[in-house]
N, C-alpha and C positions, 0 to 999 in steps of 0.2 A: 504494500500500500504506500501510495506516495501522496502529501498533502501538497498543497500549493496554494501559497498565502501572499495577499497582495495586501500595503498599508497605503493610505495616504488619506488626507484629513484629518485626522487623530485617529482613524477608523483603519479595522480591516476587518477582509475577507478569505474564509478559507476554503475549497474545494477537494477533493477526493478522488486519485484515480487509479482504480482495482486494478491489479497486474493479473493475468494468465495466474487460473489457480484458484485467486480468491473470488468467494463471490459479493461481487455488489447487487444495492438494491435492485429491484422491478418496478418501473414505471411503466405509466401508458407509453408506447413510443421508445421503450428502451431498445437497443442496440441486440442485433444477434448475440445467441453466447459464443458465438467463435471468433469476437473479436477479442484479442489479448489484454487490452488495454481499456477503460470505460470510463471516463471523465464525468462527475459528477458533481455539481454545484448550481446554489440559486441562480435566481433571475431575478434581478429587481428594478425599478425604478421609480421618479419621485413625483407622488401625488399630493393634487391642492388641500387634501380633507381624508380618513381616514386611513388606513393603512400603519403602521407603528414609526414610532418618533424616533429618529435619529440622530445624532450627534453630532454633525463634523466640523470641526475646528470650532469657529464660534458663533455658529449658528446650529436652529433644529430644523430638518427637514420630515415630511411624513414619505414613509415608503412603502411601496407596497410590492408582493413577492407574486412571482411566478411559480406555476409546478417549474419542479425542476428536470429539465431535459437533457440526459444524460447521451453522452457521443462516444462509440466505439474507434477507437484506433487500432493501426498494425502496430505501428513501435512505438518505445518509449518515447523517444525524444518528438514524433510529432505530437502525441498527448501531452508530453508538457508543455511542447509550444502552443498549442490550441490554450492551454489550462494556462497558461500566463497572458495572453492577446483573452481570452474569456474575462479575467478578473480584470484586468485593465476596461477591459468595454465595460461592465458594470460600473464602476469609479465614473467613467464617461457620462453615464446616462442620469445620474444624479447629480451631476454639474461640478465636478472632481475636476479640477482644471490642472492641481499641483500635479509631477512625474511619478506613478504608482510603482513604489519598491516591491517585488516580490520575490518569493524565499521557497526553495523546495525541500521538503523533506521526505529525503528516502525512505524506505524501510518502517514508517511512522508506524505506532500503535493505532489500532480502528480507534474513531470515537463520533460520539454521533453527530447528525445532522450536518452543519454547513452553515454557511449564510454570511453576514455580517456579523463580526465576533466583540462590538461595542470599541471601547479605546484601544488602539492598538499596545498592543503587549498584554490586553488581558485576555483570558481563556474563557470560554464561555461553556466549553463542552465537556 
């Protein structure tokens, strides 16, 4: 399992992507099981009125989440390219103008869900 976590605004987000072997979740729309690779993480972007409040730097914004639609890849390295250009376009669509740091981790321990993980460096899962 490898995470892939993007910060920028005081915020970040993290994603998930199953290697060959393990299993990830089942979505509507999820990917064959014979791709090796499956990239999973929200969708969001920023609504005038409900949806949950957000933090970024010094402002609150309301967001609101997409099912999450998971992409099967052959190799490694395009799943973490898709899974790095994915968390950057989310930062995008909520009006994240600053350059979105993101950080892969190998081998990660499962943990649940995804999303926007509140101030960056803190854990939410």
């Amino acid at each position: 399992m490898i995470l892939v976590r993007g910060s920028a605004g005081g915020t970040a987000l993290t994603g998930t992507i199953y290697e060959e072997g393990e299993e990830s979740p089942i979505f509507r729309g999820s990917p064959d099981d014979d791709a090796p690779y499956v990239w999973v993480c929200d969708e969001f972007y920023e609504v005038d009125s409900g949806g949950s409040t957000q933090r970024l730097g010094d402002r609150e914004i309301q967001v609101a989440f997409e099912s999450p639609v998971p992409r099967g890849f052959d190799s490694r390295e395009r799943a973490i390219a898709a899974a790095e250009e994915h968390v950057r376009t989310q930062f995008t669509r909520i009006g994240v103008e600053e350059a979105v740091e993101t950080e892969v981790v190998e081998d990660a321990e499962s943990r649940p869900g995804g999303g926007l993980d509140g101030p960056a460096g803190a854990d939410s899962g």
